[in-house]
C-alpha positions as CSV (number, residue, x, y, z in Angstrom):
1,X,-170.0,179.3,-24.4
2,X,-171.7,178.9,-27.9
3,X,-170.9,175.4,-27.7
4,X,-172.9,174.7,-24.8
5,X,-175.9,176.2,-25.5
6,X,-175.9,174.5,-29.0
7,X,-175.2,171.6,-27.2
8,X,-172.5,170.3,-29.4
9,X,-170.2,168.0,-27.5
10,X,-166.5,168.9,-27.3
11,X,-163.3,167.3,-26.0
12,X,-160.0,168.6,-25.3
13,X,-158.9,171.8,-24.8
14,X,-162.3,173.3,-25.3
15,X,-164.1,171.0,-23.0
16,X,-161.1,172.1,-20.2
17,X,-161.9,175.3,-20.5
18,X,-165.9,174.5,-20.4
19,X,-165.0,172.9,-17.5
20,X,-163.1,175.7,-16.0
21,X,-165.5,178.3,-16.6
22,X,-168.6,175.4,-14.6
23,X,-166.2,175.8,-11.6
24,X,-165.5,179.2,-12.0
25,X,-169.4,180.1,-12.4
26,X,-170.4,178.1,-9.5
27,X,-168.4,180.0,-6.9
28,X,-169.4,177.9,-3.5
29,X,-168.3,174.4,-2.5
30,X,-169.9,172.6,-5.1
31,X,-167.2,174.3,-7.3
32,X,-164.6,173.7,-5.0
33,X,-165.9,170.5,-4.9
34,X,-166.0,169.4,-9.1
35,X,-162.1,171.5,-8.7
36,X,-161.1,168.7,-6.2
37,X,-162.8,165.8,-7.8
38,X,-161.5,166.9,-11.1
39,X,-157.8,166.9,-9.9
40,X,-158.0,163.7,-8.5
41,X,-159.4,162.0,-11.5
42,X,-156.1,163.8,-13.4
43,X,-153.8,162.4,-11.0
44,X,-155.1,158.9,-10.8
45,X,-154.9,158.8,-14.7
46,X,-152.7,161.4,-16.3
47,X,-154.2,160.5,-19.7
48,X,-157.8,161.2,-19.2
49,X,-159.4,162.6,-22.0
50,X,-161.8,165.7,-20.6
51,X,-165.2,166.2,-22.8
52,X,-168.4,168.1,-22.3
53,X,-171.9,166.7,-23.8
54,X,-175.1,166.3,-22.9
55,X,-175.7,170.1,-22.8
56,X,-173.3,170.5,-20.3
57,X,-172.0,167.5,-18.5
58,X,-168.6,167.2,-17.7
59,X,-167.3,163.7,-18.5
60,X,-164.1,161.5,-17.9
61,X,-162.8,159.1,-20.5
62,X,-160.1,156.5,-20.9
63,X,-160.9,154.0,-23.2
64,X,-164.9,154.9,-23.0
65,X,-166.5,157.0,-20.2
66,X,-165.5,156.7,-16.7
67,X,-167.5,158.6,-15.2
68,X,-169.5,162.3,-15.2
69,X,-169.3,165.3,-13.0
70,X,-172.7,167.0,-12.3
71,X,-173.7,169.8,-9.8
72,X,-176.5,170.2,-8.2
73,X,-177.8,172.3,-5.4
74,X,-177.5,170.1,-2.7
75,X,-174.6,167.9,-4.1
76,X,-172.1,167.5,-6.3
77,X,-172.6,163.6,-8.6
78,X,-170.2,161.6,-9.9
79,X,-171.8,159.2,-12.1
80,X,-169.5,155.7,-13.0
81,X,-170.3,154.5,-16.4
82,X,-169.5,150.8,-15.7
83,X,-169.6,151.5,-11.7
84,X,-171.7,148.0,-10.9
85,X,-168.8,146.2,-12.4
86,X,-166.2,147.9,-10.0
87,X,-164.8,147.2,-6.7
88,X,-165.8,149.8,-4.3
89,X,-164.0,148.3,-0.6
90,X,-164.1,151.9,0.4
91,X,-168.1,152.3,-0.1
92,X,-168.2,155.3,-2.4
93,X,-170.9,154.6,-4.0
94,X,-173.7,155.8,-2.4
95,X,-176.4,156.5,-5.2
96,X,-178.4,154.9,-8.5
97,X,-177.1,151.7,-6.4
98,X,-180.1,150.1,-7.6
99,X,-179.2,149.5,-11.7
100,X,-177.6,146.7,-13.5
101,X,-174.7,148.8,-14.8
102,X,-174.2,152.6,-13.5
103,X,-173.0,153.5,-9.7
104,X,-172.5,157.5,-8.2
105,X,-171.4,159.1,-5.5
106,X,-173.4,162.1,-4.1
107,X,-171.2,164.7,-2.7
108,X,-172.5,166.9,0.3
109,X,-171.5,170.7,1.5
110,X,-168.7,169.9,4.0
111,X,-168.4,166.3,3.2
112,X,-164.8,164.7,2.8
113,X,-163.2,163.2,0.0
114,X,-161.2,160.4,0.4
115,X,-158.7,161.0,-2.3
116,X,-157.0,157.4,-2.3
117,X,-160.0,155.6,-2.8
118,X,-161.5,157.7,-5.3
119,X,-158.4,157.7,-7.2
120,X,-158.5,153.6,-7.3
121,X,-161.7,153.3,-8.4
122,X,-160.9,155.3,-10.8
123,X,-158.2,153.8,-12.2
124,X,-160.3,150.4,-11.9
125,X,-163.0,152.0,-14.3
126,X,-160.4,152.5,-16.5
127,X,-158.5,149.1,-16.2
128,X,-162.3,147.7,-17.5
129,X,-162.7,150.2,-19.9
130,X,-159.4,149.1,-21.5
131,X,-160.2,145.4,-20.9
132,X,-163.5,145.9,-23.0
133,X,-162.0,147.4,-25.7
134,X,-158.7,144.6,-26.1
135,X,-161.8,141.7,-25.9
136,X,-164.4,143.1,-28.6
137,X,-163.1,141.4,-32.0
138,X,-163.2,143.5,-35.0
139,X,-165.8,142.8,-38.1
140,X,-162.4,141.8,-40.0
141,X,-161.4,138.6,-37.2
């Protein structure tokens, strides 16, 4: 993983397969975990583009970031970008609820997912992400 330890970000392919080999490294829920959370995010937006920065962060995009995947020892964190702008009726979030623009949601061993939800929120970052970019005005208009 030469990439990662130069900390160069990638997208793609090669952030998949950074990805893949995080999951594969962990071997204990929080892998299972990111694996679940991970194939979620890919069905609720087909068209997500995978990258890996920040020296190892695995990140969502669609029209900007959606969110990030970390890991940590007691919990697995997926950071929303734009999450204080989002409608959570299911009450994911459940951390950083205190800033003006991110949201997460801390995952626990043996906690469950509730696939629906997470899916629609994600596909609400997304919808804002895309509504961001069709409002900004280019230098030009």
């Amino acid at each position: 993983m030469k990439a990662e330890a130069a900390g160069e970000p990638q997208s793609g392919a090669q952030a998949s397969k950074l990805i893949d080999e995080r999951i594969a490294s962990l071997g204990d829920w929080r892998g299972e975990t990111l694996a679940r959370v991970r194939a979620l995010i890919h069905e609720a937006d087909p068209d997500v583009l995978e990258e890996w920065k920040w020296r190892g962060t695995p990140v969502w995009s669609h029209g900007g970031i959606v969110c990030t995947g970390e890991t940590y020892k007691a919990y697995v964190k997926l950071t929303f970008a734009k999450g204080a702008a989002l409608p959570d009726p299911a009450g994911l979030f459940n951390s950083s609820l205190e800033g003006n623009t991110r949201r997460a949601i801390d995952i626990h061993e043996g906690a469950t997912i509730d696939g629906a939800a997470l899916k629609a929120l994600f596909q609400a970052a997304v919808a804002l992400n895309l509504s961001k970019k069709k409002g900004r005005k280019t230098p030009l208009s």
